[in-house]
Steps between C-alpha positions, in 0.01 A plus 500: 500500500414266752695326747358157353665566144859539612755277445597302862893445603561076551879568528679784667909600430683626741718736423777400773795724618698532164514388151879411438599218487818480647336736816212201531799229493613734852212541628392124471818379676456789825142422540586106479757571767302691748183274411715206638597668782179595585369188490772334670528764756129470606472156473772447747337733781200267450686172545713661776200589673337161423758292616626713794282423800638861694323669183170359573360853653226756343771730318698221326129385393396799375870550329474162349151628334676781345758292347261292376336846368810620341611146314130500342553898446826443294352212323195683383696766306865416455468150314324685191727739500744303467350315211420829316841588533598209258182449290466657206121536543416671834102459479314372794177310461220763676400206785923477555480804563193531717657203725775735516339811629324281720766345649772820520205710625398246771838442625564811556187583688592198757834657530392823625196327735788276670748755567211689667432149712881465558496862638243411769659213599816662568274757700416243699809362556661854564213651716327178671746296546377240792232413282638478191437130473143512606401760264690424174375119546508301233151533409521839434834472301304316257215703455727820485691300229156421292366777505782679355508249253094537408498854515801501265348255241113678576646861349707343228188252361252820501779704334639265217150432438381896453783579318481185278138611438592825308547410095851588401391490125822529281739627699721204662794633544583539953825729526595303814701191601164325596099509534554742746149672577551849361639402226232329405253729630667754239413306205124508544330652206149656699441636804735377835367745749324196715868341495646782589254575799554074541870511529561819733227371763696119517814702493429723797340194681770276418783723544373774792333275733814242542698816514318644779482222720945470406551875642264469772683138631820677403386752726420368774825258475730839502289632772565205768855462394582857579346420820763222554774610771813314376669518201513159439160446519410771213742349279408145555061605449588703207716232364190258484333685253760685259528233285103548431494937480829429224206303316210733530719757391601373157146379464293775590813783403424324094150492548494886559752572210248271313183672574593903595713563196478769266149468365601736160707265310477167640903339435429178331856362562480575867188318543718200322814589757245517822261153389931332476536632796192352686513157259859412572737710730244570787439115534857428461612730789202390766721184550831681561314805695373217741818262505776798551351645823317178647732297770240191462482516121888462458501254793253267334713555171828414674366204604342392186806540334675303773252213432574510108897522545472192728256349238727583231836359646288187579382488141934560388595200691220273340609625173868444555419151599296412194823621288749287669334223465370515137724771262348645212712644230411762242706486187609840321293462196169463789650772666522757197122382373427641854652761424337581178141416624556753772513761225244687341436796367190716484423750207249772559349699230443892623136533592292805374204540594259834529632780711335795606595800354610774745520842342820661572567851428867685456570821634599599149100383433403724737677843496372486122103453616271762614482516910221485680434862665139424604296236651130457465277350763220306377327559834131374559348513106150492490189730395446822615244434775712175595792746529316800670414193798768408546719833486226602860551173666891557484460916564316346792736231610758767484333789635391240796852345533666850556262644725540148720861453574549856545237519810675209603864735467285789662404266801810376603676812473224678687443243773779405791326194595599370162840599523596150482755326293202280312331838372819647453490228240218517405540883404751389303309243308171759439763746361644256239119363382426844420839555335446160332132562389586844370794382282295301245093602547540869390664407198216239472228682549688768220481182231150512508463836365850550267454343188858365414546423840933521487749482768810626388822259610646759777152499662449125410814431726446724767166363571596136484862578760159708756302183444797232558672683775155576696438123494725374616560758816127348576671148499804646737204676670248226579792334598616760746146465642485145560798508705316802712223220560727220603689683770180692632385083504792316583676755688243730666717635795811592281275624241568931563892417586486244169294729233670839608451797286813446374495192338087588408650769292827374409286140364294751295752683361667195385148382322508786312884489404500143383149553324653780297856347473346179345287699265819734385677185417213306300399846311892604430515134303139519335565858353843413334284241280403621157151516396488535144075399457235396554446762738158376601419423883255266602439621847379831654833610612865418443575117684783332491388179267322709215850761493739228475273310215553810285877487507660419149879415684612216726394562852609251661707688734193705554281188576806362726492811739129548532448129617772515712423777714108415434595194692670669740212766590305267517557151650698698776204725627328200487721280651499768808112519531448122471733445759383781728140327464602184553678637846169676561289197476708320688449730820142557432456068525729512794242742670245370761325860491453773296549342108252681365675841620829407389408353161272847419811729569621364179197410273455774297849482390511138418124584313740764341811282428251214359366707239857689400672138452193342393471729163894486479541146548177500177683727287887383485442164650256350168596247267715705255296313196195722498541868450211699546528818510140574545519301867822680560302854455243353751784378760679833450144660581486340824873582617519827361115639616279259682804378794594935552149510540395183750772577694391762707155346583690179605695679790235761561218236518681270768689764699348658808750760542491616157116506480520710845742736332277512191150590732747757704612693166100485341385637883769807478410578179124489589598769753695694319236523266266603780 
């Protein structure tokens, strides 16, 4: 049936937070609360700042943006939520709810540009001082201010109108406190993949490239005020932008919780907890965060509020006046129809409304079904000459993998000149791609010729805890490596006293410990879940996201502990080699000679890191809306065989002293062989 002879949503209902009534009575008086403060709070930082001539500087412009931001934020989401809260009919016409999307989506955009723009300005004021007034001039203030503003309300107009392109046929019903966009995005009835591909590309723009140029100004600040001398004067620049890394913090710590969660069972009600957090307790904190630690904020508020006390006790007197000279009096029976027009009383029926329905499963339940002993791996289907090609490219990828990394083992153990603690590294990164390669591509390359193609559940696990905990000792690895590269950069002459064989071996001992420490913990909570069937895989080997999707018991717990520590393996690693890189680059601009030198000491490992984050970041970083499984086998693919197997080539192809080792090891063989 065609997409032409479906049935096309006019209203959407929104399902809200809960469907009692006495809950939604709560609820509606908190969220009034904090919506008034909110709005009060900013609104008061603007007029402060407005009315306060000692204000009038680029940060308390670019702050009184953001308020404006976060007011228009609140307003887009929390007003119909309230509403809903009391109606009895929670529908919302579909161009309401476009507007919406448009408007929450936008907003939110801006905020992240202008935090990125309030991060270089404090840069500037942190790092270049003396001319702090002649480059943060008012003309550039207001271009840095629109086009935040455009590039938030440019994303948010191409994605409202994508999304709001795709027919949601009969199903109207968004399991969310708003039009938030993957919500909607869920209810599409064809194909989303160009969404999908729509929504991670403006996510990654939007949210990496403001959050590069944060850590590299953040950088840069922390690197001149260690350079300060007194005390005083580190406490007094770090002081003048705290206020703003509180902010990016909350913002850019929800974003990640947002974006890098669990990908197997996407929590509805924390995507409801996380868009309350952003809609109404992130803008009603910017005000305090900025007010509690800012001297000139509470200064211009002191004397605002002397202005209003004096206006006030002016206003008292004039009022006292005007009774003295005419009295009014207000007889009891006035007084007690006051009294009774000041009461009323509201009755509010309980609202139902559709709820999703959430299978939940006893332990009782359980014990009495059949568990699962067996997986099977639906692989690569296909026909038999489709299957025969592609079983030799892999035996070839694998075959060409192993053989790679360990010549590149061979050459540094063989060779003194490369008896360094970079290829001592690098050793240990060869040895865990062709650990990592061989601990899902035999069992691959087996599917292709077994016909049931099983895994039973003790090998199932053991595979996945290899897989886990040799990924993420590449994150604590590549890591390890990138601070090699900034102190052979950035520190050249302490670089054999810094990067002793020691700490070489003792920082790649504790890649491997944490690597397989993590991956205890996350497979010790995974394999105490029950499986009680399906028992079908769709991958080629045992991941994470297809196991859990199998489980017939809560595992929450389970999902709780694998994002946490997924987070932690991750963003820390990274947090290391962005830093490291951003120290790097700041040494090789500082440089009158020799950049091109410097920078190629570390290019093949940031070639290396860009393609290991890149295909992370693309796997657990989507929009949780879209799963497709059939991408996933493709991204797993390129992690699991093609990275083990560029790797190699990358620092073989751009290294002098490796390819010197390699000619020296093919020449002594050619003799021997003589």
């Amino acid at each position: 049936m065609g997409i032409h002879n479906w049935t096309w949503v006019s209203k959407f209902v929104l399902l809200g937070l809960s469907s009692d009534g006495h809950t939604q009575v709560s609820l509606f008086v908190l969220f009034s609360i904090l919506y008034l403060l909110t709005v009060l709070g900013n609104l008061l930082i603007v007029l402060l700042i407005r009315l306060d001539s000692r204000l009038h500087t680029p940060m308390y412009f670019f702050l009184t943006n953001l308020s404006v931001v976060d007011v228009s934020y609140a307003t887009s989401v929390i007003p119909q939520l309230l509403v809903h809260l009391l109606a009895e009919q929670k529908a919302i016409p579909h161009m309401s709810c476009a507007a919406q999307l448009f408007f929450s989506l936008g907003l939110g955009g801006i905020e992240f540009v202008l935090l990125a723009v309030m991060a270089y300005d404090r840069y500037v004021a942190v790092c270049d001082p003396l001319r702090y007034s002649v480059v943060m001039h008012g003309g550039l203030c207001t271009r840095l201010a629109v086009t935040s503003w455009a590039s938030g309300s440019v994303n948010s107009l191409m994605q409202t109108a994508i999304t709001f392109q795709l027919p949601m046929c009969t199903n109207r019903y968004i399991d969310h406190i708003s039009c938030e966009l993957l919500a909607v995005v869920r209810l599409a009835c064809v194909d989303t993949s160009s969404n999908e591909i729509a929504i991670m590309v403006s996510s990654i723009v939007l949210l990496m490239a403001p959050f590069s140029l944060v850590l590299l100004s953040y950088v840069q600040i922390i690197s001149t005020i260690l350079k300060i001398q007194s005390t005083e004067g580190r406490k007094k620049a770090f002081h003048t932008c705290a206020s703003h890394l509180t902010v990016v913090v909350l913002c850019y710590g929800m974003a990640i919780v947002t974006y890098i969660q669990p990908r197997s069972s996407p929590s509805v009600l924390q995507g409801k907890l996380i868009s309350l957090f952003y809609a109404i307790l992130i803008p009603m904190l910017n005000p305090m965060i900025y007010s509690l630690r800012n001297k000139e904020v509470k200064g211009a508020w002191q004397k605002l509020l002397g202005k209003l006390s004096g206006f006030t006790s002016k206003l008292g007197l004039a009022y006292n006046i005007f009774l003295l000279n005419d009295t009014v009096t207000v007889t009891a029976s006035q007084r007690r129809q006051r009294m009774e027009d000041s009461n009323c009383t509201v009755e509010s029926d309980q609202v139902v409304f559709p709820r999703r329905a959430e299978p939940q499963i006893s332990h009782t339940e359980v014990e009495n079904q059949t568990r699962v002993t067996q997986f099977i791996l639906v692989g690569f289907p296909g026909s038999g000459a489709m299957r025969a090609a592609v079983f030799l490219m892999f035996l070839m990828a694998y075959v060409l993998t192993v053989a790679e990394n360990t010549v590149i083992v061979l050459l540094v153990q063989q060779n003194r000149p490369l008896h360094k603690p970079m290829y001592f590294f690098l050793a240990n990164l060869s040895f865990l791609e062709t650990w990592y390669i061989s601990v899902t591509v035999p069992k691959l390359l087996c599917s292709f010729w077994s016909v049931s193609n099983s895994i039973s559940f003790t090998h199932c696990m053991t595979q996945l805890y290899f897989f886990i905990a040799l990924m993420c000792t590449e994150c604590m690895l590549l890591a390890a490596m990138a601070y090699d590269r900034y102190v052979a950069i950035c520190r050249p002459l302490r670089y054999p006293s810094t990067m002793s064989h020691g700490l070489c071996f003792r920082l790649a001992l504790a890649s491997w410990a944490v690597g397989f420490g993590v991956s205890l913990a996350k497979i010790y909570f995974i394999s105490r879940l029950s499986f009680c069937g399906p028992n079908v895989i769709n991958h080629f080997f045992c991941d994470i996201s297809p196991v859990l999707n199998l489980s017939c018991t809560d595992m929450s717990t389970a999902e709780l502990v694998d994002f946490v520590l997924a987070l932690v393996i991750f963003l820390l690693p990274l947090s290391v080699t962005v830093l490291s890189y951003g120290g790097i680059l700041a040494a090789v601009l500082r440089m009158r000679t020799g950049k091109q030198k410097a920078f190629s000491t570390c290019a093949s490992h940031l070639v290396v890191v860009t393609i290991f984050y890149s295909a992370t970041i693309f796997m657990y970083a989507r929009p949780q809306a879209i799963h497709a499984f059939n991408m996933n086998k493709v991204i797993s693919i390129f992690y699991a065989i093609v990275t083990p197997a560029l790797n190699p080539f990358i620092y073989c192809l751009r290294n002098r002293e490796v390819k010197q080792a390699l000619k020296k090891l093919i020449s002594c063989q050619a003799i021997q062989s003589d």
